[in-house]
mmJSON file of the N, C-alpha and C atoms, coordinates in Angstrom:
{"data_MODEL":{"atom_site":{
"group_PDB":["ATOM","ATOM","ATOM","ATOM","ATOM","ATOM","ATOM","ATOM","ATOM","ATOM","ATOM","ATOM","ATOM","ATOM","ATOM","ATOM","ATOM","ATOM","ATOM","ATOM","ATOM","ATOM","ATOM","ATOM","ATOM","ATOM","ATOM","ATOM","ATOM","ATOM","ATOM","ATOM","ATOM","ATOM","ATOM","ATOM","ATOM","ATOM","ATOM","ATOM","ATOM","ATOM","ATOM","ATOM","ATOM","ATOM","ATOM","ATOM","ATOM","ATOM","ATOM","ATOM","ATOM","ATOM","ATOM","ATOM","ATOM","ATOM","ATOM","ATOM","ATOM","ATOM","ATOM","ATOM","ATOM","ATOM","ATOM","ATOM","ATOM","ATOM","ATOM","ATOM","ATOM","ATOM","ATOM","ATOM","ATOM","ATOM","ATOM","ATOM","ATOM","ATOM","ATOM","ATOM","ATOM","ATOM","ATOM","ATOM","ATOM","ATOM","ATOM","ATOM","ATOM","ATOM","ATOM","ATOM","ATOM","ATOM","ATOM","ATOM","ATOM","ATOM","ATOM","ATOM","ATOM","ATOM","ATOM","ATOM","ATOM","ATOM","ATOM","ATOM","ATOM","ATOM","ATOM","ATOM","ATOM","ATOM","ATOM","ATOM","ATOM","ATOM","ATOM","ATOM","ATOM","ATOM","ATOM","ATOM","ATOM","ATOM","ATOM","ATOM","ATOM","ATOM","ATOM","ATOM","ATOM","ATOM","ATOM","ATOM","ATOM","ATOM","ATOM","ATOM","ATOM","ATOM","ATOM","ATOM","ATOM","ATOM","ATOM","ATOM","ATOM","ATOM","ATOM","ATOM","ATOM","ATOM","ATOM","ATOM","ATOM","ATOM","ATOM","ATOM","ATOM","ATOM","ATOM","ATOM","ATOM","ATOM","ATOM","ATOM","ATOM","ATOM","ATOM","ATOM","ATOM","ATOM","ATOM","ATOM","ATOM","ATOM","ATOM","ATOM","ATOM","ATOM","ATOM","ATOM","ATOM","ATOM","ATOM","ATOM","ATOM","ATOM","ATOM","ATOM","ATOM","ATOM","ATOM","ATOM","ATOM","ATOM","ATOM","ATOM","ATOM","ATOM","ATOM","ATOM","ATOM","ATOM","ATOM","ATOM","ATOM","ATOM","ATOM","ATOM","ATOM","ATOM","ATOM","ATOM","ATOM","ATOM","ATOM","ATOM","ATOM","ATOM","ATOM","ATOM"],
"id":[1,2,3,4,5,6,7,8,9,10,11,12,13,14,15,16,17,18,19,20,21,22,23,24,25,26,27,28,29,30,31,32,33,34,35,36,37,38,39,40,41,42,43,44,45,46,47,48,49,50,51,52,53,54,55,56,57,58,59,60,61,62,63,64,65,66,67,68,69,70,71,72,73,74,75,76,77,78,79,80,81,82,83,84,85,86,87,88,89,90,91,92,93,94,95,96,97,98,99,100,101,102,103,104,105,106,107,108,109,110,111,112,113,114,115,116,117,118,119,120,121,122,123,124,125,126,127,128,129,130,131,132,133,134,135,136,137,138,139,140,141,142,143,144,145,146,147,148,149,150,151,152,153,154,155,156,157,158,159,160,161,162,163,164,165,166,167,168,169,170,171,172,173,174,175,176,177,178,179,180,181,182,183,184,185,186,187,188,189,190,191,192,193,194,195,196,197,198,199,200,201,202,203,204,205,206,207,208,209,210,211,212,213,214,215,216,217,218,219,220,221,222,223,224,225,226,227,228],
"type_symbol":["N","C","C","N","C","C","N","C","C","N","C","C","N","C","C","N","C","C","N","C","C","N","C","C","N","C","C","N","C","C","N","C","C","N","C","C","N","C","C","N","C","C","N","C","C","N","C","C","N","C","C","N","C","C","N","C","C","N","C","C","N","C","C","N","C","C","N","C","C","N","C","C","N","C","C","N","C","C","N","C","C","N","C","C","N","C","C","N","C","C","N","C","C","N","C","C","N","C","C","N","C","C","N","C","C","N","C","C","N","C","C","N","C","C","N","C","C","N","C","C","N","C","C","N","C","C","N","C","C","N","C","C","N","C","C","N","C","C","N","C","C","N","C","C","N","C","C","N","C","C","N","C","C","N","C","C","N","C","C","N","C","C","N","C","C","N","C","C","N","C","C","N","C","C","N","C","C","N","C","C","N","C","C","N","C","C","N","C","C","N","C","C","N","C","C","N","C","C","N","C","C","N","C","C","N","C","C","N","C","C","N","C","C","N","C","C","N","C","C","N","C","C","N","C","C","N","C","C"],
"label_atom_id":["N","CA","C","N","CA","C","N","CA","C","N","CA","C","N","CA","C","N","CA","C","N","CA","C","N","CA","C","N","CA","C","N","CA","C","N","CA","C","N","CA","C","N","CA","C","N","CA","C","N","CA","C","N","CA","C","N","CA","C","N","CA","C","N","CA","C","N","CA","C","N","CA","C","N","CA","C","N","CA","C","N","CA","C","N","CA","C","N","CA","C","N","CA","C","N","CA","C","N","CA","C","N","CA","C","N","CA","C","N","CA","C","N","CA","C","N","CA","C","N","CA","C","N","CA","C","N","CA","C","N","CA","C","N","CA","C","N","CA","C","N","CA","C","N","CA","C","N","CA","C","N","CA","C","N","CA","C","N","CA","C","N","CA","C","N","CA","C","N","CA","C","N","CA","C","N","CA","C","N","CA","C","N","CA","C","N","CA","C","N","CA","C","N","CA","C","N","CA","C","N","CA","C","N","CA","C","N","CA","C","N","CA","C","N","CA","C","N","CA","C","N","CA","C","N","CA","C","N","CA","C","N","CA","C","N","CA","C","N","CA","C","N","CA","C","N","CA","C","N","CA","C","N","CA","C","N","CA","C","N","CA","C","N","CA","C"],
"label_alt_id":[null,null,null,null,null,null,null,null,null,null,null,null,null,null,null,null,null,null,null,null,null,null,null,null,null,null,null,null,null,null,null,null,null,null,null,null,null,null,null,null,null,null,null,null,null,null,null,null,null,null,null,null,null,null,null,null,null,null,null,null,null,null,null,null,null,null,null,null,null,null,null,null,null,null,null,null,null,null,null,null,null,null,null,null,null,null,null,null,null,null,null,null,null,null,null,null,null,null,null,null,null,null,null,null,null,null,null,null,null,null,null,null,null,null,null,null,null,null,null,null,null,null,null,null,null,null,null,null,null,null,null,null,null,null,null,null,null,null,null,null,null,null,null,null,null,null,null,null,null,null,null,null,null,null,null,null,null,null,null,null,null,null,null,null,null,null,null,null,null,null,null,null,null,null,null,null,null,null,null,null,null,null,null,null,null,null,null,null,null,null,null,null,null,null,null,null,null,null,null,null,null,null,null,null,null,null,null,null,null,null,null,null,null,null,null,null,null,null,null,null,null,null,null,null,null,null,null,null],
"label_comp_id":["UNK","UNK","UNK","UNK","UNK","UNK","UNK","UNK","UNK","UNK","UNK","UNK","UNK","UNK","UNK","UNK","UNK","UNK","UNK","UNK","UNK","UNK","UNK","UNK","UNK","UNK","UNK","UNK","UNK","UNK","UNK","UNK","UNK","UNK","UNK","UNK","UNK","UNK","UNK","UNK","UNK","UNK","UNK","UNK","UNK","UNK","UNK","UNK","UNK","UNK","UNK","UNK","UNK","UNK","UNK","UNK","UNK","UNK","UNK","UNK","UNK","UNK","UNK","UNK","UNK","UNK","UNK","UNK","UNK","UNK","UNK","UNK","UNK","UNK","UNK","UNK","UNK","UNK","UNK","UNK","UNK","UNK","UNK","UNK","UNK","UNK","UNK","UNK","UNK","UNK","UNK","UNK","UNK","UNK","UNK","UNK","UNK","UNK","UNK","UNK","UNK","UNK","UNK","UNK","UNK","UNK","UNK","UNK","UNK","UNK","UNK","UNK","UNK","UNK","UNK","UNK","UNK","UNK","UNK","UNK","UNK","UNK","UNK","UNK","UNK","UNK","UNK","UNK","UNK","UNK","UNK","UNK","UNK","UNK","UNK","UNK","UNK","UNK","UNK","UNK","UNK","UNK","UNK","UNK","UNK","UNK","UNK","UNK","UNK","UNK","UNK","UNK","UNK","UNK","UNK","UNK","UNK","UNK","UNK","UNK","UNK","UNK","UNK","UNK","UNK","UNK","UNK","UNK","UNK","UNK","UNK","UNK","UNK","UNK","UNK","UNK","UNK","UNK","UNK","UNK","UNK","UNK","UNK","UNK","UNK","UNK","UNK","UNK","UNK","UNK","UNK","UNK","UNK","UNK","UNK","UNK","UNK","UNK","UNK","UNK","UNK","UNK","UNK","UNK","UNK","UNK","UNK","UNK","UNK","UNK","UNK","UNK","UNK","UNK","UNK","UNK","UNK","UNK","UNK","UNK","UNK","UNK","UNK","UNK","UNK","UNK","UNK","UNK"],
"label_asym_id":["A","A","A","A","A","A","A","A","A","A","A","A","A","A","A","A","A","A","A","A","A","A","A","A","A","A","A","A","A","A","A","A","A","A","A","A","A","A","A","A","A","A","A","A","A","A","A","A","A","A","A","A","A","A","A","A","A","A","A","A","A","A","A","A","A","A","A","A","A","A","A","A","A","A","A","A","A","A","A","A","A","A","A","A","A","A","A","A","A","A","A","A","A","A","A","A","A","A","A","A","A","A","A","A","A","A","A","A","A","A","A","A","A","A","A","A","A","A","A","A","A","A","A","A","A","A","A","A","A","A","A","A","A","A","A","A","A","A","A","A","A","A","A","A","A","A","A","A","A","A","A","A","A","A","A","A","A","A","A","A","A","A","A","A","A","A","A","A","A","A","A","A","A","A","A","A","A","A","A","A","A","A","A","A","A","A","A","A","A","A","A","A","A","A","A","A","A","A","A","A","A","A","A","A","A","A","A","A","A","A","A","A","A","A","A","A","A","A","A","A","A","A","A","A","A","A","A","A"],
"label_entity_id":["1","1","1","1","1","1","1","1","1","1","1","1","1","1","1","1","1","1","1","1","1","1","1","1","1","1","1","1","1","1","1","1","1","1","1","1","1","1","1","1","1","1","1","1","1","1","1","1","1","1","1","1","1","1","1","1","1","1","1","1","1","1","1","1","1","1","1","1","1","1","1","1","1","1","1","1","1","1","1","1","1","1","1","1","1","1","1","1","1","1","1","1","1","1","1","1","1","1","1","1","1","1","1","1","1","1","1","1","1","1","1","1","1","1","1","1","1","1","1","1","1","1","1","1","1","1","1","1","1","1","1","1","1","1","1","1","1","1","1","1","1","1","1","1","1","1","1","1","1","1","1","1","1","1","1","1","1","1","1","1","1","1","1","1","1","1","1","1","1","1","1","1","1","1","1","1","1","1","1","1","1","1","1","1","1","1","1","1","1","1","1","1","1","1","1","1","1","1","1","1","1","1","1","1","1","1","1","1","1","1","1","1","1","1","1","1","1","1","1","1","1","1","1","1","1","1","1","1"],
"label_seq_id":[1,1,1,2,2,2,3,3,3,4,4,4,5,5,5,6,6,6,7,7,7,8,8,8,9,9,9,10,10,10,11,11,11,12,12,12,13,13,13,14,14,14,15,15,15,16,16,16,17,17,17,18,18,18,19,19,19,20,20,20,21,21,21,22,22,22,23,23,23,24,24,24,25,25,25,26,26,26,27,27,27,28,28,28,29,29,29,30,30,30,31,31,31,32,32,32,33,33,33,34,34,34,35,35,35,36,36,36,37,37,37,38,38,38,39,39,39,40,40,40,41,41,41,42,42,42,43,43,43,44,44,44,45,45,45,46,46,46,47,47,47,48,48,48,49,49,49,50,50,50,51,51,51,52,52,52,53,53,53,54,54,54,55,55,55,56,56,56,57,57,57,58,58,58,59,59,59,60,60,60,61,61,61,62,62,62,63,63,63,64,64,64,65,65,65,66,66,66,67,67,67,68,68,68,69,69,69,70,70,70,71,71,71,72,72,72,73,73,73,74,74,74,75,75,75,76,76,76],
"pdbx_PDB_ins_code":[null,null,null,null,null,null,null,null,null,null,null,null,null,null,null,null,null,null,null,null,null,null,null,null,null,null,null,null,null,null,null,null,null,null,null,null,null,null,null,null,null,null,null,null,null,null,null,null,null,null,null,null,null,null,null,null,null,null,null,null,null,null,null,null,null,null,null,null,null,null,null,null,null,null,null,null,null,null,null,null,null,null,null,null,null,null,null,null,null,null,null,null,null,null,null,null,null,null,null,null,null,null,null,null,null,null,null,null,null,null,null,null,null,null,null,null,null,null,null,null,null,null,null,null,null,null,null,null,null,null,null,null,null,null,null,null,null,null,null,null,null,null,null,null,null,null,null,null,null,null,null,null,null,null,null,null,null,null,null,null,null,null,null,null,null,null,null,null,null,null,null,null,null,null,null,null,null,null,null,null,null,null,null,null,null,null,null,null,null,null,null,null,null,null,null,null,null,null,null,null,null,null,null,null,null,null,null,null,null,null,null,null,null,null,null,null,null,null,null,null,null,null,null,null,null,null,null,null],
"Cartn_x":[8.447,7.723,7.51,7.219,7.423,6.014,5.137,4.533,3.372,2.807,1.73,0.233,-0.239,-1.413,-2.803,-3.523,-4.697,-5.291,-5.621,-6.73,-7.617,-9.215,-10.497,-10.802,-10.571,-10.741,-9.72,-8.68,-7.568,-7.986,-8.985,-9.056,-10.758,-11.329,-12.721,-12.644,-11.395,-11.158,-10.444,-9.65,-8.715,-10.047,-10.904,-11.888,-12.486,-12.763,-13.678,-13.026,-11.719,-11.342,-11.313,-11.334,-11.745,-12.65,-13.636,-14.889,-14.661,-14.344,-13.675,-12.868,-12.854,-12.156,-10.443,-9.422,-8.302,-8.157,-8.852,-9.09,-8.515,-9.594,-9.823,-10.224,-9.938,-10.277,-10.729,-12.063,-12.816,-12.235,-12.823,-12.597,-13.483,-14.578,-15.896,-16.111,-16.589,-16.961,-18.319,-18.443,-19.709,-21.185,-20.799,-22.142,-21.333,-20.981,-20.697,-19.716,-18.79,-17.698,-16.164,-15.56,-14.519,-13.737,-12.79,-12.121,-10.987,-10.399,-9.566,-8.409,-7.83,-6.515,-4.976,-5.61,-4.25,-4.601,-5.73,-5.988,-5.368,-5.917,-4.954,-3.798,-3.103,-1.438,-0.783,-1.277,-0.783,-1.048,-1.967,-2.256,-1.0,-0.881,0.173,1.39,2.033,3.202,3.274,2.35,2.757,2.653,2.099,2.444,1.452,0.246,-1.37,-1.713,-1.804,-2.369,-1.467,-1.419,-0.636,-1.542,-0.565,-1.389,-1.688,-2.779,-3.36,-2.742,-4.076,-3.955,-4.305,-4.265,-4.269,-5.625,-6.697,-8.033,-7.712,-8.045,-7.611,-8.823,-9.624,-10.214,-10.286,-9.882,-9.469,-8.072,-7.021,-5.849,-5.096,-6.164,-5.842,-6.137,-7.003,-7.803,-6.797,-6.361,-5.433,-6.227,-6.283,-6.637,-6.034,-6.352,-5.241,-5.862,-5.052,-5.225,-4.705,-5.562,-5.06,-3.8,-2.836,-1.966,-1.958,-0.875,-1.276,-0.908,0.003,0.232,-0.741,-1.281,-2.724,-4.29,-4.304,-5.036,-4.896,-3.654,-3.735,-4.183,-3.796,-3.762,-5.143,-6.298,-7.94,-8.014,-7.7,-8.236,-7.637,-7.092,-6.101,-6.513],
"Cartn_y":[-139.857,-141.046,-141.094,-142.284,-142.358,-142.197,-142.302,-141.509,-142.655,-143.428,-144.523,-143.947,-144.69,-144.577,-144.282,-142.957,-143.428,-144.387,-144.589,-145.155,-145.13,-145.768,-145.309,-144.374,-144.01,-143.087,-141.963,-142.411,-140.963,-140.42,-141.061,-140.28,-139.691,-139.918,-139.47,-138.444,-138.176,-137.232,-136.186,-136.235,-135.259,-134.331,-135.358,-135.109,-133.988,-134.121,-133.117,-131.772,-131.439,-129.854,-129.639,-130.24,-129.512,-128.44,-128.432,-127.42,-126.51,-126.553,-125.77,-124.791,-123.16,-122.566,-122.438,-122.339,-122.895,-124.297,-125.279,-126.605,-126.851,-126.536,-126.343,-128.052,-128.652,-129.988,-130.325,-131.411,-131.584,-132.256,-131.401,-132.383,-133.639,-133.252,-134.671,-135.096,-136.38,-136.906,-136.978,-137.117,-136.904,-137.722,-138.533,-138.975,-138.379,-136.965,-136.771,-137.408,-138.018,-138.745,-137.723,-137.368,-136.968,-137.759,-137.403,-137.736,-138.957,-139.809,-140.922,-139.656,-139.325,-138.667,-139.679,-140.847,-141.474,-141.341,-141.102,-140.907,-139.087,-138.76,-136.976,-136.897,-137.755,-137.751,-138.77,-139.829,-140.212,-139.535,-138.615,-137.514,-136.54,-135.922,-135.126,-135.496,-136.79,-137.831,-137.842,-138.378,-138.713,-137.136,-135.893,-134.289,-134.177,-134.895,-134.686,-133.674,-133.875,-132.167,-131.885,-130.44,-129.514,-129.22,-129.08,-128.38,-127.345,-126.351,-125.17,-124.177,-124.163,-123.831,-124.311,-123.96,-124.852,-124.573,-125.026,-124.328,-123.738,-123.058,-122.54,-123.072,-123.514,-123.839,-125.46,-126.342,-128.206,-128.287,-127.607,-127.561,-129.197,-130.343,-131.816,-131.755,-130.71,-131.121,-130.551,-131.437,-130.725,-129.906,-128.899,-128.579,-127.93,-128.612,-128.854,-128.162,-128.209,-127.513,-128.805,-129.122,-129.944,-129.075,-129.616,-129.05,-129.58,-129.04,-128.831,-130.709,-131.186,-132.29,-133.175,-133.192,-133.749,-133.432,-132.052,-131.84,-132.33,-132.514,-133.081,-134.789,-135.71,-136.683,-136.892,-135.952,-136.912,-135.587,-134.915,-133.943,-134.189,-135.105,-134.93,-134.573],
"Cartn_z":[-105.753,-106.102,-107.613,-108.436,-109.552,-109.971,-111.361,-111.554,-111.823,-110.396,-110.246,-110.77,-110.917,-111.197,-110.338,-110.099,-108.457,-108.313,-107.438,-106.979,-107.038,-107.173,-107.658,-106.47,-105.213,-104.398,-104.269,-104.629,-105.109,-106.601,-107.061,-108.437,-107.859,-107.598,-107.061,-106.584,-104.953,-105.091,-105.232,-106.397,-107.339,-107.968,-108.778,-109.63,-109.031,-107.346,-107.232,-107.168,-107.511,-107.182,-108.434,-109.775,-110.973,-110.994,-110.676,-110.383,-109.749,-108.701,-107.208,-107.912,-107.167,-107.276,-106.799,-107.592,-107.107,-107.302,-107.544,-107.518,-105.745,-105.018,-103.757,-103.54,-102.994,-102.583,-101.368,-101.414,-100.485,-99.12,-98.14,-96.706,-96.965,-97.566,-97.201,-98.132,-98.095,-99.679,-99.594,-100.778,-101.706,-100.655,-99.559,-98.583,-97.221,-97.154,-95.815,-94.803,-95.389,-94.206,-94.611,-93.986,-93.992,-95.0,-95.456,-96.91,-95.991,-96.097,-95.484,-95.409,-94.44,-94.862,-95.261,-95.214,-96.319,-97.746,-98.038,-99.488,-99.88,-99.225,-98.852,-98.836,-98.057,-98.195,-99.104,-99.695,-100.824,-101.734,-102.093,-103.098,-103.032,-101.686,-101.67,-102.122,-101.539,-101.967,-103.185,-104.258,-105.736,-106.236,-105.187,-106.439,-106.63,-106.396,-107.548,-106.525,-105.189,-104.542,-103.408,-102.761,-102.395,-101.352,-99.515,-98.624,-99.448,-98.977,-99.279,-98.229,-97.446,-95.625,-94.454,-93.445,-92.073,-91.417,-91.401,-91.059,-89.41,-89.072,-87.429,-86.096,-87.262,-86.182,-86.132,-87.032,-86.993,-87.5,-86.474,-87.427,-88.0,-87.6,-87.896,-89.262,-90.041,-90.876,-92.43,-92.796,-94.02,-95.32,-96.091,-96.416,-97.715,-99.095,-100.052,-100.809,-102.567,-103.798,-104.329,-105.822,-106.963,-107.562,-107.849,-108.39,-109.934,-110.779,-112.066,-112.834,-112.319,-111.789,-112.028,-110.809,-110.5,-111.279,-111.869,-112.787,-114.123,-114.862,-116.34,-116.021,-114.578,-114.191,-114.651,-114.264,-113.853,-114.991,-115.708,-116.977,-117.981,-118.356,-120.007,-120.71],
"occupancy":[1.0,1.0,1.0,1.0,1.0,1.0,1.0,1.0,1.0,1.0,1.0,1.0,1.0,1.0,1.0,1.0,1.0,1.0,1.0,1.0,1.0,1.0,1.0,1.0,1.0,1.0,1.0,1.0,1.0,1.0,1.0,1.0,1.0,1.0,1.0,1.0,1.0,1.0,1.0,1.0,1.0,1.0,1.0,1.0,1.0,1.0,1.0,1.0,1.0,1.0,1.0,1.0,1.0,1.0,1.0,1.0,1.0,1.0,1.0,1.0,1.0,1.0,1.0,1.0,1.0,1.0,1.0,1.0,1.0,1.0,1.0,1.0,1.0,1.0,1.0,1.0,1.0,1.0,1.0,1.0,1.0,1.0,1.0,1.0,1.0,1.0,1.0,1.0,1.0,1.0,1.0,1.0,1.0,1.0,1.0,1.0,1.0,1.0,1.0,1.0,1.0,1.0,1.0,1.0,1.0,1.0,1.0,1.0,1.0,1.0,1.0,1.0,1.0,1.0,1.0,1.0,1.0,1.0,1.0,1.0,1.0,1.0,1.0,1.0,1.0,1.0,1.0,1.0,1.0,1.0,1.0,1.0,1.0,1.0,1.0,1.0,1.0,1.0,1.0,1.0,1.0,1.0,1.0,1.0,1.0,1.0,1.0,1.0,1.0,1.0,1.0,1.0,1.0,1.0,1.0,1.0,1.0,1.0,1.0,1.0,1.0,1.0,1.0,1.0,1.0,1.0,1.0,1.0,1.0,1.0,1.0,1.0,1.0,1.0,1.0,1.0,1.0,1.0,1.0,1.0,1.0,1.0,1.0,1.0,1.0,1.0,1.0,1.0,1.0,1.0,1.0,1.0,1.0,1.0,1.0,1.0,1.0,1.0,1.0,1.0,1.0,1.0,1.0,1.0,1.0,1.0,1.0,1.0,1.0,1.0,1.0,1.0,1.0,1.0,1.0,1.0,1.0,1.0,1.0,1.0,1.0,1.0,1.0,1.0,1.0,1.0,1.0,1.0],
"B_iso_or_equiv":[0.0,0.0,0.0,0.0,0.0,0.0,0.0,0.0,0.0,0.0,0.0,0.0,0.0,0.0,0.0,0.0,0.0,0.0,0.0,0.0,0.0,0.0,0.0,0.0,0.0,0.0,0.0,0.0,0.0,0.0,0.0,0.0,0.0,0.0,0.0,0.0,0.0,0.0,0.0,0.0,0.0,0.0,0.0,0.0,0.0,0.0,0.0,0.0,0.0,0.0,0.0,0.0,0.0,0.0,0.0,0.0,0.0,0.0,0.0,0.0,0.0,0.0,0.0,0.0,0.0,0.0,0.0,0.0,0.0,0.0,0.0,0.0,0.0,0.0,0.0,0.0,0.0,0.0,0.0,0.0,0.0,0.0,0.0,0.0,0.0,0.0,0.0,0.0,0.0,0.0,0.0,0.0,0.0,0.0,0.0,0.0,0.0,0.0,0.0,0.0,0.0,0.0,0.0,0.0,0.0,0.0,0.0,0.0,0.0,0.0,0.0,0.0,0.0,0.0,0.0,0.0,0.0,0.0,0.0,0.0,0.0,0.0,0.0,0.0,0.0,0.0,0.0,0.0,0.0,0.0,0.0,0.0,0.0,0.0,0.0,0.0,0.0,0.0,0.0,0.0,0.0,0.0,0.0,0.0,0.0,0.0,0.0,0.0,0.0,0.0,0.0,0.0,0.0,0.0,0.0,0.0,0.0,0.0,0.0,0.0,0.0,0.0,0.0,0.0,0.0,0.0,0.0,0.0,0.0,0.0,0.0,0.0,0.0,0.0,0.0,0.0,0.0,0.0,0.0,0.0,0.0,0.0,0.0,0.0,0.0,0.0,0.0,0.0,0.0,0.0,0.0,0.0,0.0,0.0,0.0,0.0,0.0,0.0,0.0,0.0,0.0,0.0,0.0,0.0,0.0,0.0,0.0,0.0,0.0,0.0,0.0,0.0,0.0,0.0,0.0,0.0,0.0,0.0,0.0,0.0,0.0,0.0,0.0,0.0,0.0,0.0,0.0,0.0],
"pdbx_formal_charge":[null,null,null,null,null,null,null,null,null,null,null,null,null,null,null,null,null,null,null,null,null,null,null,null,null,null,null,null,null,null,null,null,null,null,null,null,null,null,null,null,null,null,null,null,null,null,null,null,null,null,null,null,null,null,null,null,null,null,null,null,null,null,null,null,null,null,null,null,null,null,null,null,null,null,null,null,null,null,null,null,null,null,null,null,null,null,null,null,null,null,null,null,null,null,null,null,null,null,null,null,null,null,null,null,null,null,null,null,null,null,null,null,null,null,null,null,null,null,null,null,null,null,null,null,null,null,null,null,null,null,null,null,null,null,null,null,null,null,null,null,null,null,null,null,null,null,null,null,null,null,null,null,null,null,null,null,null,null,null,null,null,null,null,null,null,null,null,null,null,null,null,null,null,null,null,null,null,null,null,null,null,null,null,null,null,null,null,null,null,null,null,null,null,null,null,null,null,null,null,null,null,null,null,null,null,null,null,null,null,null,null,null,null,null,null,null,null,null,null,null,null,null,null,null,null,null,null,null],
"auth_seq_id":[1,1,1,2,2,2,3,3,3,4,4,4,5,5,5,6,6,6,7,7,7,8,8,8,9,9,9,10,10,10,11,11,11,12,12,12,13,13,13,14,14,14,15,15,15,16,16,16,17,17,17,18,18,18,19,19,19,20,20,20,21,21,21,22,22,22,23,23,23,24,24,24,25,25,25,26,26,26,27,27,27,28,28,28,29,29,29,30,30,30,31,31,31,32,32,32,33,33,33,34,34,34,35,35,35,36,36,36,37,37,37,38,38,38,39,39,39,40,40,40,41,41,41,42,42,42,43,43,43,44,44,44,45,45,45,46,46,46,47,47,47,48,48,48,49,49,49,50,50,50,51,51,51,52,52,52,53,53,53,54,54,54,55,55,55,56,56,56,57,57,57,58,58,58,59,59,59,60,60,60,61,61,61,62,62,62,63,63,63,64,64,64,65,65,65,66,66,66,67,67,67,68,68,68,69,69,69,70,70,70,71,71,71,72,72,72,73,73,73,74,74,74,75,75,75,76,76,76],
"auth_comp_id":["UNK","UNK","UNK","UNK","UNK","UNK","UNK","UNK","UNK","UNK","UNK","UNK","UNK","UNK","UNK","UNK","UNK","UNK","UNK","UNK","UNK","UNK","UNK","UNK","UNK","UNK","UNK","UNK","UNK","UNK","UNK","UNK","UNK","UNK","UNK","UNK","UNK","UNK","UNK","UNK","UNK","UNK","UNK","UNK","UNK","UNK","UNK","UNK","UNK","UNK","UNK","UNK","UNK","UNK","UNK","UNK","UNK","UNK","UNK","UNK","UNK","UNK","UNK","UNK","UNK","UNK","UNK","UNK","UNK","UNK","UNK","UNK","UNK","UNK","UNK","UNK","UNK","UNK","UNK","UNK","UNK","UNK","UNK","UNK","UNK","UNK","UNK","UNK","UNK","UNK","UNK","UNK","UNK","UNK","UNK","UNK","UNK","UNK","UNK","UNK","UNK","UNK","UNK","UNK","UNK","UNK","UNK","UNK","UNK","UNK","UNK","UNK","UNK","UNK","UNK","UNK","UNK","UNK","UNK","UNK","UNK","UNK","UNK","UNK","UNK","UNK","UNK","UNK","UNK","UNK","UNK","UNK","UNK","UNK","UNK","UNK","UNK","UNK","UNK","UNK","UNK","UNK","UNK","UNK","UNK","UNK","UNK","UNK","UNK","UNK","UNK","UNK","UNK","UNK","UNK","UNK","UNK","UNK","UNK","UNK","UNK","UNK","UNK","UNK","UNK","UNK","UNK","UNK","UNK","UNK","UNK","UNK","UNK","UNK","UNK","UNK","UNK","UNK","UNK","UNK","UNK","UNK","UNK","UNK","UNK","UNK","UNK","UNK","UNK","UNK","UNK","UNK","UNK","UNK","UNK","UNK","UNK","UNK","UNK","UNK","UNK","UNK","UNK","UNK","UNK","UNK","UNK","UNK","UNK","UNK","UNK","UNK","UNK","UNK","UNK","UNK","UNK","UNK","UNK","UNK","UNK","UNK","UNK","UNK","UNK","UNK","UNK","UNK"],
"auth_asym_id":["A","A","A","A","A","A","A","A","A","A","A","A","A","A","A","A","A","A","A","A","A","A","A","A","A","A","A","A","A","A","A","A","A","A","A","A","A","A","A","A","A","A","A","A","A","A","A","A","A","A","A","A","A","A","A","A","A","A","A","A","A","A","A","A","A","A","A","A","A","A","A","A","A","A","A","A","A","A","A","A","A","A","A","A","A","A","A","A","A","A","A","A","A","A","A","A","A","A","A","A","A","A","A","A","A","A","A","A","A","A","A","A","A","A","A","A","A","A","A","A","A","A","A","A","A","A","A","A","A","A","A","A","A","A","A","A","A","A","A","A","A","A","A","A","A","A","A","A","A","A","A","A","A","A","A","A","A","A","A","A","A","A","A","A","A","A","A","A","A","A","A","A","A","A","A","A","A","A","A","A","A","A","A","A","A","A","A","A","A","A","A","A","A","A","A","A","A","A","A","A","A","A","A","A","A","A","A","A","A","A","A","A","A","A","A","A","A","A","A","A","A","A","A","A","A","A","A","A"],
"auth_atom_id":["N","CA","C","N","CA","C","N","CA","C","N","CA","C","N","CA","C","N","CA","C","N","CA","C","N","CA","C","N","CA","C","N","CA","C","N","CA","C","N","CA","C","N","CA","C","N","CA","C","N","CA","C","N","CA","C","N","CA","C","N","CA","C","N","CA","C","N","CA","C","N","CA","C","N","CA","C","N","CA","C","N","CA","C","N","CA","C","N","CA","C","N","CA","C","N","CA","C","N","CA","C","N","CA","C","N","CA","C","N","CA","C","N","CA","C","N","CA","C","N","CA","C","N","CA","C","N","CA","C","N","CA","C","N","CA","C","N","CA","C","N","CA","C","N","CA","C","N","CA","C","N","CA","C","N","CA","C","N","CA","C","N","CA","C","N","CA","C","N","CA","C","N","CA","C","N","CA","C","N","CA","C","N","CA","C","N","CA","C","N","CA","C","N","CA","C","N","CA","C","N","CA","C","N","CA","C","N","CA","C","N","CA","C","N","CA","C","N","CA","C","N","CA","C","N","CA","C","N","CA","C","N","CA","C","N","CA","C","N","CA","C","N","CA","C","N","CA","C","N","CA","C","N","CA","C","N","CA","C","N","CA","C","N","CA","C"],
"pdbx_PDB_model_num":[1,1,1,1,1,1,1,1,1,1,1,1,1,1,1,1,1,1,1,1,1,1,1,1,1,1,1,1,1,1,1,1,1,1,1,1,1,1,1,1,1,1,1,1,1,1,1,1,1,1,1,1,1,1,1,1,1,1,1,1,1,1,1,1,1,1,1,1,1,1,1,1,1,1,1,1,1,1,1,1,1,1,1,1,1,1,1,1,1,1,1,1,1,1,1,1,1,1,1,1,1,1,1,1,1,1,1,1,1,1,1,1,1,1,1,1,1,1,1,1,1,1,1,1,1,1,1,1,1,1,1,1,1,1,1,1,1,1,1,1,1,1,1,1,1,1,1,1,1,1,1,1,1,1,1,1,1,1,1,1,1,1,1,1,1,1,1,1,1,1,1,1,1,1,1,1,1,1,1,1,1,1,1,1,1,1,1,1,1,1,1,1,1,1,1,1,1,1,1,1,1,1,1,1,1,1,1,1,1,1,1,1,1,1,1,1,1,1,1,1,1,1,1,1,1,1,1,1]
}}}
């Protein structure tokens, strides 16, 4: 994919694995609702974040890393 611009909710949450160790990225957002997982997989699609691992116990629940990609994106 070519190199689009986020979304005010694909950049919200990129933003939050800056902090995060690994730039570990949130299942939930910031009032408790699970993150949209099309906002998760268009993240993955344009490169900005990377499955991580597979939680074993919600294996529905994707569970990513900002990649470096995706970090200069919401950090320049």
């Amino acid at each position: 994919m070519n190199s689009a611009r986020p979304t005010d909710a694909q950049r919200r949450y990129l933003e939050r694995g800056l902090d995060q160790p690994g730039g570990k990225l949130p299942l939930f957002d910031q009032r408790g609702q699970r993150v949209n997982s099309q906002t998760v997989r268009s993240c993955i699609e344009h490169g900005w974040a990377e499955p991580w691992f597979r939680n074993p116990m919600k294996p529905d629940w994707l569970v990513c890393k900002l990649t470096d990609k995706g970090r200069s994106l919401v950090n320049p």
